[in-house]
N, CA, C and O atoms as CSV, one atom per row, in Angstrom:
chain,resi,resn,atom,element,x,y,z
A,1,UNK,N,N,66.067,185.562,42.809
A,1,UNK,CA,C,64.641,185.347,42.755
A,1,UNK,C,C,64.139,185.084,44.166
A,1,UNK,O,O,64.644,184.158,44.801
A,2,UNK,N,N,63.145,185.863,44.721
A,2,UNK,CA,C,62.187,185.723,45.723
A,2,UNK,C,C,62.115,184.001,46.162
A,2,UNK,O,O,62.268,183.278,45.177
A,3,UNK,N,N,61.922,183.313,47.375
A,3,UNK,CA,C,61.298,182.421,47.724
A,3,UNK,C,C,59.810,182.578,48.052
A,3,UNK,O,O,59.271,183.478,48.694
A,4,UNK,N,N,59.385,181.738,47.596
A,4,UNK,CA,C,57.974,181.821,48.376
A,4,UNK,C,C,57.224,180.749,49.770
A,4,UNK,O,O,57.247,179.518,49.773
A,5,UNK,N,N,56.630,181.601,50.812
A,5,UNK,CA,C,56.128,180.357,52.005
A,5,UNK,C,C,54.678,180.716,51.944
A,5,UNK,O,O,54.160,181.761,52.336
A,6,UNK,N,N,54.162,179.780,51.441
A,6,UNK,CA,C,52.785,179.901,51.151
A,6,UNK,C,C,51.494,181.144,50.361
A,6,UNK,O,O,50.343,181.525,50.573
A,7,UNK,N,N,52.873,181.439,49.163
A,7,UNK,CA,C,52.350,182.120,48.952
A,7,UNK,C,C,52.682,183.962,48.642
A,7,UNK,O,O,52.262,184.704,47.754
A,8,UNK,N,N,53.425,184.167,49.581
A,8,UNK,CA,C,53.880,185.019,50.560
A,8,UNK,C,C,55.955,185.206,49.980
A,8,UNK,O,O,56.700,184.229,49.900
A,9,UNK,N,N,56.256,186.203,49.777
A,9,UNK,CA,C,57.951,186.897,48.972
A,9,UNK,C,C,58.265,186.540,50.741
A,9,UNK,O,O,57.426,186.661,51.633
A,10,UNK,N,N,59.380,186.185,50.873
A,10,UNK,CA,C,60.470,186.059,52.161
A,10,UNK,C,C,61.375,186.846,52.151
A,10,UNK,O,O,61.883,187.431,53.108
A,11,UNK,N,N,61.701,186.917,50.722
A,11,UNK,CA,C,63.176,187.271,50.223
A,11,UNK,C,C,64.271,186.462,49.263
A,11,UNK,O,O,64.077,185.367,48.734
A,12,UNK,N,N,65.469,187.279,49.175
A,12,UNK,CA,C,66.506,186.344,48.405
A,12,UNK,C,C,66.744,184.951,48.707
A,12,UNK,O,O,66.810,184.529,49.861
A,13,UNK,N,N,66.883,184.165,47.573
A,13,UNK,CA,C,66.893,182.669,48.238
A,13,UNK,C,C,68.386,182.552,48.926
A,13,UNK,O,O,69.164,182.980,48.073
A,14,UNK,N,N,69.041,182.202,49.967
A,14,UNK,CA,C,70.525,182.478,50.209
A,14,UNK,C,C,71.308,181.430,49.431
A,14,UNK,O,O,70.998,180.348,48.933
A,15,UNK,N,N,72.556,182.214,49.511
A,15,UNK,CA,C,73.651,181.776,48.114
A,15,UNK,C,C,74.030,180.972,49.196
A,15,UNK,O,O,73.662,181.153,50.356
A,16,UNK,N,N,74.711,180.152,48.832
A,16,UNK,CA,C,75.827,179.301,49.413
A,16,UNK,C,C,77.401,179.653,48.733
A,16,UNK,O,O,77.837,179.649,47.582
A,17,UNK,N,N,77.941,179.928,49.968
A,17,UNK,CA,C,79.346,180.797,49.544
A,17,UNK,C,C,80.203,179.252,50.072
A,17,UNK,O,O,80.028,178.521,51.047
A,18,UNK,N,N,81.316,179.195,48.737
A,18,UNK,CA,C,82.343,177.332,49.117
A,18,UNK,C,C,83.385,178.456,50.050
A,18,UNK,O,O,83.427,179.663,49.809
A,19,UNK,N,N,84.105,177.842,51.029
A,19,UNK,CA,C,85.194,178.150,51.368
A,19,UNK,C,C,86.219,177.312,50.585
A,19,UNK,O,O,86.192,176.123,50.271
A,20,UNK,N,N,86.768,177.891,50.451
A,20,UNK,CA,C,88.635,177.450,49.708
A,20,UNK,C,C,88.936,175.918,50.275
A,20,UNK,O,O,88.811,175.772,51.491
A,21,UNK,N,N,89.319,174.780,49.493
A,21,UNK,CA,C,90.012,174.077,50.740
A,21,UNK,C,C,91.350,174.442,50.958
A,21,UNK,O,O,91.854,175.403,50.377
A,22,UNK,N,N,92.041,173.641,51.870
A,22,UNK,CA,C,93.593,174.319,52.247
A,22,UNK,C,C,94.185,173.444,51.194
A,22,UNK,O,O,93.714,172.546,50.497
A,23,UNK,N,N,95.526,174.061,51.310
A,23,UNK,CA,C,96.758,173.756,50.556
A,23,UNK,C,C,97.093,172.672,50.800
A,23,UNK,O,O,97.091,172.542,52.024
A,24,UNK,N,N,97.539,171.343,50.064
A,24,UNK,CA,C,98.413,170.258,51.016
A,24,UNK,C,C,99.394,170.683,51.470
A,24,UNK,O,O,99.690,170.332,52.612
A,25,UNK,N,N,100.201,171.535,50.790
A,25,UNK,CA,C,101.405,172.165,51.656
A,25,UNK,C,C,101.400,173.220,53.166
A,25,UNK,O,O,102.259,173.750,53.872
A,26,UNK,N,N,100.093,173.148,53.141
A,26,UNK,CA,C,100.015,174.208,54.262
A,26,UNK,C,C,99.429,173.087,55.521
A,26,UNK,O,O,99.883,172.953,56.657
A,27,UNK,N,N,98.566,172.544,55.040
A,27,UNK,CA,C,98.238,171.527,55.961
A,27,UNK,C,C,99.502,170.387,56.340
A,27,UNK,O,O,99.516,169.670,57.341
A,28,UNK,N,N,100.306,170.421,55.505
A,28,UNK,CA,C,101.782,169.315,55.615
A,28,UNK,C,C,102.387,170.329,56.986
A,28,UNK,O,O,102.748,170.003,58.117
A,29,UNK,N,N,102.322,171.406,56.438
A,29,UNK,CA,C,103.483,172.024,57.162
A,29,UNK,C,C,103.305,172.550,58.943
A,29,UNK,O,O,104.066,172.920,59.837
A,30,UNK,N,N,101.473,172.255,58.733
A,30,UNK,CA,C,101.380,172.658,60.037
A,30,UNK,C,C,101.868,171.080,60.584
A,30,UNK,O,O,103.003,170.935,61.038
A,31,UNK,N,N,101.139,170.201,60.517
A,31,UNK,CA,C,101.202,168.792,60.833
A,31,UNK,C,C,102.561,167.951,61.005
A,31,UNK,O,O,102.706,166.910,61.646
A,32,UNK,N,N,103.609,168.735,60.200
A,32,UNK,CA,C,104.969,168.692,60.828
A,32,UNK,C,C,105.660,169.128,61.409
A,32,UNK,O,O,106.727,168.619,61.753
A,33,UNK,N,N,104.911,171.103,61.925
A,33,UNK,CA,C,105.327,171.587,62.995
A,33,UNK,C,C,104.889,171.300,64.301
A,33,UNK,O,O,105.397,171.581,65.386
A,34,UNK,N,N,103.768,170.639,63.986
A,34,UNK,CA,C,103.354,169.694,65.469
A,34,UNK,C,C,103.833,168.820,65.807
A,34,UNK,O,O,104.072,168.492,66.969
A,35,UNK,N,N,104.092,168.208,64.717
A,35,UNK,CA,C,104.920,166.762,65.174
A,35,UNK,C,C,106.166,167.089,65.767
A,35,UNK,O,O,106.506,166.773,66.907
A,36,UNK,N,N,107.033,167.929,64.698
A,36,UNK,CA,C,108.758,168.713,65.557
A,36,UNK,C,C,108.422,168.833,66.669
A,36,UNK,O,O,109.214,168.172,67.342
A,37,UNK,N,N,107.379,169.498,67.563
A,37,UNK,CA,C,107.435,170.043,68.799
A,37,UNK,C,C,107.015,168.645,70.116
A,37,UNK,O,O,107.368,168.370,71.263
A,38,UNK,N,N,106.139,168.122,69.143
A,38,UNK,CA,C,106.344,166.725,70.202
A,38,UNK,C,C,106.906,165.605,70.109
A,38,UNK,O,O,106.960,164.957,71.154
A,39,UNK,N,N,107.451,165.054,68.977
A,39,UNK,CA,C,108.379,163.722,68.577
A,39,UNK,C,C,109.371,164.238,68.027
A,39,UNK,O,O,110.507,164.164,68.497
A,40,UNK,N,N,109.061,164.855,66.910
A,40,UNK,CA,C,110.199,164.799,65.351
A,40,UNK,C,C,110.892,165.182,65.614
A,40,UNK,O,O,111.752,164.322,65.419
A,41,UNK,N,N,111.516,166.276,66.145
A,41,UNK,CA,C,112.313,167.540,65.825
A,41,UNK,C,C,112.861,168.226,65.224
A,41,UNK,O,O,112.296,169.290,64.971
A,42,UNK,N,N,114.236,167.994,64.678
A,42,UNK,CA,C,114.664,168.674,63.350
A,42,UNK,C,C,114.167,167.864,62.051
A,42,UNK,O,O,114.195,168.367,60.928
A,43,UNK,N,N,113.583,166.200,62.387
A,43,UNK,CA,C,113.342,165.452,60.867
A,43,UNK,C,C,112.072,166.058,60.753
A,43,UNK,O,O,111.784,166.212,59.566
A,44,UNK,N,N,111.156,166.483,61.573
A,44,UNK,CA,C,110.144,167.063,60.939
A,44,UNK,C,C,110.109,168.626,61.020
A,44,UNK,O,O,109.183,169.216,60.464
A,45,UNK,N,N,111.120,169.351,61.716
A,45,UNK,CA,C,110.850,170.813,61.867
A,45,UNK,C,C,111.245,171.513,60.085
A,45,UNK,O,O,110.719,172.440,59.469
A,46,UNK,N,N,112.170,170.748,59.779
A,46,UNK,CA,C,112.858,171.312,58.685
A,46,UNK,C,C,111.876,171.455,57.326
A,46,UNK,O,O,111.997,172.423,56.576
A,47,UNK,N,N,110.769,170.257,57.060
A,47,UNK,CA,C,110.351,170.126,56.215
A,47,UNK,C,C,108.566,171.351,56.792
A,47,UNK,O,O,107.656,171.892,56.164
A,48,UNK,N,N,108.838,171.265,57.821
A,48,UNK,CA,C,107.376,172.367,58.080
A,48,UNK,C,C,108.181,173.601,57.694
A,48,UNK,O,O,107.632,174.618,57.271
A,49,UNK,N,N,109.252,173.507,57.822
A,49,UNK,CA,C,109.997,175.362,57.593
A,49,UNK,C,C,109.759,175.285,56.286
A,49,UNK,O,O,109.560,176.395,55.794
A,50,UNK,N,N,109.697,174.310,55.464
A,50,UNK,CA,C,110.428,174.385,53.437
A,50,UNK,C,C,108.695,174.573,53.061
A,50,UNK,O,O,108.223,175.623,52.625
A,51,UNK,N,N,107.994,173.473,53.302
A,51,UNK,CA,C,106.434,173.420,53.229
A,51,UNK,C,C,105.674,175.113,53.386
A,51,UNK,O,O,105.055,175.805,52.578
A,52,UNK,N,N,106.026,175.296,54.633
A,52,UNK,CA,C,105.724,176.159,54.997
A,52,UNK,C,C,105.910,177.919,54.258
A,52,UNK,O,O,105.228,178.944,54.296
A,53,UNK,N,N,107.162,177.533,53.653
A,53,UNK,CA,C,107.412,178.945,53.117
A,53,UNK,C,C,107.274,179.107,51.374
A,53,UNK,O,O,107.425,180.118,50.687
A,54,UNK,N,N,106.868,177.459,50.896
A,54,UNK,CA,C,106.537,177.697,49.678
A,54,UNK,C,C,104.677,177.687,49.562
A,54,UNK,O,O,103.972,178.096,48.640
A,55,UNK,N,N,104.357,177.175,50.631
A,55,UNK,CA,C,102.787,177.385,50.470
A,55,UNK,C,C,102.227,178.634,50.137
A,55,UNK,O,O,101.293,178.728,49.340
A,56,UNK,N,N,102.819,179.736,50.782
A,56,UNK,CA,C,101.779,180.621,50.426
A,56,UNK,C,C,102.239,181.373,48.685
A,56,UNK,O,O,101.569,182.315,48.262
A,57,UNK,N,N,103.040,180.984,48.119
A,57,UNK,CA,C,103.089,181.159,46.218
A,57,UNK,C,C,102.239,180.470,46.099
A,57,UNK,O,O,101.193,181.063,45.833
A,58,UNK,N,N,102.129,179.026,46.197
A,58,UNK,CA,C,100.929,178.067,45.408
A,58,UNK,C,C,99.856,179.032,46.196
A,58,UNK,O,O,99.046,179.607,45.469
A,59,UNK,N,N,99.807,179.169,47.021
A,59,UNK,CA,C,98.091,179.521,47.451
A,59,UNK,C,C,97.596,180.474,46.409
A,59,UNK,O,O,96.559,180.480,45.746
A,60,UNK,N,N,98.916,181.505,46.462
A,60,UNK,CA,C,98.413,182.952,45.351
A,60,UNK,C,C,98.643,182.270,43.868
A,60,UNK,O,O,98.676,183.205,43.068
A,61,UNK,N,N,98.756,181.449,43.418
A,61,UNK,CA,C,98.648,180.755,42.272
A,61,UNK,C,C,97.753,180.667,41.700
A,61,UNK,O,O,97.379,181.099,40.609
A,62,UNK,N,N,97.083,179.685,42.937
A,62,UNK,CA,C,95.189,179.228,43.039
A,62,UNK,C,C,94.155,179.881,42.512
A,62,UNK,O,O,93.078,179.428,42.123
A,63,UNK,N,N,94.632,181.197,42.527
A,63,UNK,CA,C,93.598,182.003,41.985
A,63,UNK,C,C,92.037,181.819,42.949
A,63,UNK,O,O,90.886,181.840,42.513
A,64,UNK,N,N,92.483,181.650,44.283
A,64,UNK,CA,C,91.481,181.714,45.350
A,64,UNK,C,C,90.544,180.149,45.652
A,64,UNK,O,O,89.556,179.820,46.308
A,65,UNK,N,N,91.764,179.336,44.531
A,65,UNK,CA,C,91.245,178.020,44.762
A,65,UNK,C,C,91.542,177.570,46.119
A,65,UNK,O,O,90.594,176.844,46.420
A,66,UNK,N,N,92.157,177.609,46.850
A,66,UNK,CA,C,93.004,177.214,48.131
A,66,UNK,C,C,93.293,178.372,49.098
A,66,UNK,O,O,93.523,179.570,48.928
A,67,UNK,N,N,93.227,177.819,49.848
A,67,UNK,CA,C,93.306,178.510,51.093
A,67,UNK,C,C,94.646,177.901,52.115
A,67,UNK,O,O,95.606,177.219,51.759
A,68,UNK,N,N,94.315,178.411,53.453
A,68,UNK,CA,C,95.547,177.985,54.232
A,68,UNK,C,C,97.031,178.962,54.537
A,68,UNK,O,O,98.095,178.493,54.942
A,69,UNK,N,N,96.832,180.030,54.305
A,69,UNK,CA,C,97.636,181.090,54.652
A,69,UNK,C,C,98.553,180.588,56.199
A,69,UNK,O,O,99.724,180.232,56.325
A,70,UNK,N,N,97.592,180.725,57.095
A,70,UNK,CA,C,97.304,180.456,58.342
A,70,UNK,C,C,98.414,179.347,59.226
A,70,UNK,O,O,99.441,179.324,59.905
A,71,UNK,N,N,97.340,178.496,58.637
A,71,UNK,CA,C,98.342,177.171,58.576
A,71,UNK,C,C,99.917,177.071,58.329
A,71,UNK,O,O,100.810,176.692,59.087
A,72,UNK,N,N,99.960,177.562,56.945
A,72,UNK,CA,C,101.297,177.277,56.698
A,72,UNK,C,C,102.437,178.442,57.502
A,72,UNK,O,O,103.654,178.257,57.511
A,73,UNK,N,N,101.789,179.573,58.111
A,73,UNK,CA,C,102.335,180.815,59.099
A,73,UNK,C,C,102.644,180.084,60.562
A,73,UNK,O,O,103.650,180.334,61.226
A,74,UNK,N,N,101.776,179.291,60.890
A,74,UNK,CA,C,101.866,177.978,62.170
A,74,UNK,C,C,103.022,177.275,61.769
A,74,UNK,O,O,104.025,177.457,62.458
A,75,UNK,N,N,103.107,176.417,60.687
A,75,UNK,CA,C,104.089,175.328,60.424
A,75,UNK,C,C,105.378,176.157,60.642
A,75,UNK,O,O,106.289,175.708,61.337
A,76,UNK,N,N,105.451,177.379,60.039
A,76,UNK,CA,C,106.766,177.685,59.657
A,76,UNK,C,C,107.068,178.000,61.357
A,76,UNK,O,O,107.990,177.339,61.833
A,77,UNK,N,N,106.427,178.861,62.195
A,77,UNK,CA,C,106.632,179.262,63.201
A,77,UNK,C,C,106.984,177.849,64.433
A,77,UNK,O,O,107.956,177.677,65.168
A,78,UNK,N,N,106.055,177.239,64.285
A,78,UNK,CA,C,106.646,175.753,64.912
A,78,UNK,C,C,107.582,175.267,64.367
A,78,UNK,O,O,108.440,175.017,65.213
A,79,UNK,N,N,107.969,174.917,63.122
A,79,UNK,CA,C,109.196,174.726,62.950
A,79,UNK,C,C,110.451,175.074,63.180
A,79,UNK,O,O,111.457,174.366,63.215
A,80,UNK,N,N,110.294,176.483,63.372
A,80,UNK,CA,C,111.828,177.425,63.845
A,80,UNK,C,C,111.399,177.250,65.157
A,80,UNK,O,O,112.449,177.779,65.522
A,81,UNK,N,N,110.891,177.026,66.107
A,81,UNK,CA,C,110.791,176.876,67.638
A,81,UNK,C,C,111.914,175.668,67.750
A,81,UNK,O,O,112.930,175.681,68.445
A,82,UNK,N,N,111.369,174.447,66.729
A,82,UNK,CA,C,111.514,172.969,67.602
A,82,UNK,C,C,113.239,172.852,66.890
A,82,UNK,O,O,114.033,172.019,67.326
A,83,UNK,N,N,113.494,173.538,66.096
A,83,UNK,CA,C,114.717,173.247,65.429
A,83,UNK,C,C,115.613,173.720,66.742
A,83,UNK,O,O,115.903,172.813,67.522
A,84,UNK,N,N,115.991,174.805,66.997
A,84,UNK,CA,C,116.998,174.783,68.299
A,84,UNK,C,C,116.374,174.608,69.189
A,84,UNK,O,O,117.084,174.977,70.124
A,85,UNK,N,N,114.869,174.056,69.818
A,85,UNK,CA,C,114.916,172.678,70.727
A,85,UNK,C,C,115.715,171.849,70.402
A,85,UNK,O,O,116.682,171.670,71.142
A,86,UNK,N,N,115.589,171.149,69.311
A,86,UNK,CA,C,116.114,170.033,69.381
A,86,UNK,C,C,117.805,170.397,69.279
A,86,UNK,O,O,118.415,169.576,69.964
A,87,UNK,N,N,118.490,171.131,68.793
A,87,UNK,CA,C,119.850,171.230,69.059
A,87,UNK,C,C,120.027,171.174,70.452
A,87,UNK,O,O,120.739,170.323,70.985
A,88,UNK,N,N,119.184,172.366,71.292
A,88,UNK,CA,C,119.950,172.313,72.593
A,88,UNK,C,C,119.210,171.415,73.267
A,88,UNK,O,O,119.110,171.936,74.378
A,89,UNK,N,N,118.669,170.466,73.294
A,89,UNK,CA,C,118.617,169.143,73.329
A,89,UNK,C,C,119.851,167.851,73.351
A,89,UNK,O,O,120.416,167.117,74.162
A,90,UNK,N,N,119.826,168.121,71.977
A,90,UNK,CA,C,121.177,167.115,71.594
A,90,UNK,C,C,122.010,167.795,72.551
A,90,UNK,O,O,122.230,166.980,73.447
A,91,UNK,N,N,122.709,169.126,72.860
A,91,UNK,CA,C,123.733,169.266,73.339
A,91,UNK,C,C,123.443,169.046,75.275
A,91,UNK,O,O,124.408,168.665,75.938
A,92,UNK,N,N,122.956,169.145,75.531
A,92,UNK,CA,C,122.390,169.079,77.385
A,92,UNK,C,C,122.434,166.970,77.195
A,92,UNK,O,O,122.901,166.358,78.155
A,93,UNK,N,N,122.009,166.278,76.150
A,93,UNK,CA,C,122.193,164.712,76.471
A,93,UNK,C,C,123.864,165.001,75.958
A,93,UNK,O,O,124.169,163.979,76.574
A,94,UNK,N,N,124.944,165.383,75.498
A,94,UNK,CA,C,126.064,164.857,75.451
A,94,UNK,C,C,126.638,165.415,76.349
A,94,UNK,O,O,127.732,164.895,76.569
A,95,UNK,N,N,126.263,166.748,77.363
A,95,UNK,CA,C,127.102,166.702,78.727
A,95,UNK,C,C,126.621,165.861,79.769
A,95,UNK,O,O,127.402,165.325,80.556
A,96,UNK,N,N,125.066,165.670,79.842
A,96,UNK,CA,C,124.860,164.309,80.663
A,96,UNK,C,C,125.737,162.989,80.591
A,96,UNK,O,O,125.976,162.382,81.635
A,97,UNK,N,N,126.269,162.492,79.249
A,97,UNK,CA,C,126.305,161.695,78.764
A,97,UNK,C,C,128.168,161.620,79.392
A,97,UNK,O,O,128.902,160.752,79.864
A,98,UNK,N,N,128.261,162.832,79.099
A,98,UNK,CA,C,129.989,163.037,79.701
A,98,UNK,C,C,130.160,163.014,80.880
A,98,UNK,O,O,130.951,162.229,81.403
A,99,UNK,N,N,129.393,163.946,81.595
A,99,UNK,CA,C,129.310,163.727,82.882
A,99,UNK,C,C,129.455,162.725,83.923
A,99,UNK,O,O,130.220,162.603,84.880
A,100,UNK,N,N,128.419,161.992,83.416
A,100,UNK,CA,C,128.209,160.615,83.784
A,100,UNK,C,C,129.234,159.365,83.698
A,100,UNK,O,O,129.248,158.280,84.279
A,101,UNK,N,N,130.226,160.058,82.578
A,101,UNK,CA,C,131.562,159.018,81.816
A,101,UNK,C,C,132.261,159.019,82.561
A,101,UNK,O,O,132.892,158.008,82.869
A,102,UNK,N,N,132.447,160.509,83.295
A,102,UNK,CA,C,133.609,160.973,84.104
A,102,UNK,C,C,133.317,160.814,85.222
A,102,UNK,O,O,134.186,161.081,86.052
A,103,UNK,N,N,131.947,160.303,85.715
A,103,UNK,CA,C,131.663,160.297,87.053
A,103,UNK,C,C,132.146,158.609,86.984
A,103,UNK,O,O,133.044,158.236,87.739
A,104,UNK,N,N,131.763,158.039,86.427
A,104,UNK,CA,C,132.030,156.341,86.413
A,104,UNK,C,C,133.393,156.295,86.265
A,104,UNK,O,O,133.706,155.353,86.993
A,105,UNK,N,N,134.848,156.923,85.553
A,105,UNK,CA,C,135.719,156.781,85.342
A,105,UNK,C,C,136.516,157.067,86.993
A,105,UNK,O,O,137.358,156.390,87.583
A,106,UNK,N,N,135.900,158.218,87.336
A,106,UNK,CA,C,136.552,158.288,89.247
A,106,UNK,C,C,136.220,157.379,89.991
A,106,UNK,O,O,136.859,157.253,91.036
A,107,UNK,N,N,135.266,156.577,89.738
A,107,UNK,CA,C,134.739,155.719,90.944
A,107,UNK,C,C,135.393,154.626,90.754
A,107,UNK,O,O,135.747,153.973,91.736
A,108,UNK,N,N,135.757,154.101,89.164
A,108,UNK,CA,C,136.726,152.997,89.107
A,108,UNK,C,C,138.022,153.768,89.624
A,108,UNK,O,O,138.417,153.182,90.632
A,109,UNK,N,N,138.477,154.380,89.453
A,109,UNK,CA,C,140.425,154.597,89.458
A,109,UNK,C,C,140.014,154.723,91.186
A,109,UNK,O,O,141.022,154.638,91.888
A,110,UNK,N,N,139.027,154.865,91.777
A,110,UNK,CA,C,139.230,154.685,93.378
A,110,UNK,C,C,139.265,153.524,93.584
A,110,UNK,O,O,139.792,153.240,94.660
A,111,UNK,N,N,138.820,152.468,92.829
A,111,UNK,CA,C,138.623,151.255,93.366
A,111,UNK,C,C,137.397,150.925,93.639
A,111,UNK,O,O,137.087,149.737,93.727
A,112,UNK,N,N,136.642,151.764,93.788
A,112,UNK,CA,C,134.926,151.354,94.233
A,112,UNK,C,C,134.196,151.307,92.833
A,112,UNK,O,O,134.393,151.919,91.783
A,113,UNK,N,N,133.064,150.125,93.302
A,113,UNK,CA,C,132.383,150.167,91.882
A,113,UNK,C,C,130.932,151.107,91.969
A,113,UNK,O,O,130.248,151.476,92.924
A,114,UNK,N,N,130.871,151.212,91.155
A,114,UNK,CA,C,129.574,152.609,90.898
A,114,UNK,C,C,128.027,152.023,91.995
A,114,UNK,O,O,127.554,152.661,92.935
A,115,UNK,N,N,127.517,150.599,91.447
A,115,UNK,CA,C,127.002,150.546,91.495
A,115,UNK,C,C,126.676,149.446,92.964
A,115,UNK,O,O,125.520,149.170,93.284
């Protein structure tokens, strides 16, 4: 139906179109692939990978109730980044860690102390 401004047809009154909200799983999964990449690492990369790859069934479930495709394509992708960060992580602190054992173990058997 026409609006009217004084009188006077404008045109169609405009629809208001809802956008979808997102998925909790898609929004979980981005929010733990962010976190993996700056704190978590594998405790949160793993669950953005699982989040991440079951979100988009529920989304097509929804029947266009939900949204978040997107999102949960982020989570999963940050998640497989930070997961072997964080391995080769762990492994670069246990040759520091050796390194350092063996550097302190020569300096005693010389007799000198490290520090």
């Amino acid at each position: 139906m026409p609006t009217m401004t004084q009188g006077k047809p404008v045109g169609p009154a405009p629809r208001a179109t809802a956008k979808p909200m997102n998925h909790g799983y898609a929004v979980t999964s981005l929010a733990c692939g962010i976190a993996a990449l700056t704190c978590g690492g594998i405790f949160t990369g793993i669950p953005a990978i699982i989040l991440g790859m079951m979100a988009p069934r529920k989304i097509a479930e929804s029947g266009g109730r939900f949204g978040g495709l997107a999102m949960a394509r982020w989570g999963v992708i940050l998640g497989w980044i930070s997961v072997p960060m964080t391995i080769l992580q762990i492994v670069i602190l246990w040759y520091v860690v050796a390194f350092f054992q063996h550097l302190l173990k020569g300096m005693q058997g010389a007799g000198g102390t490290p520090f």
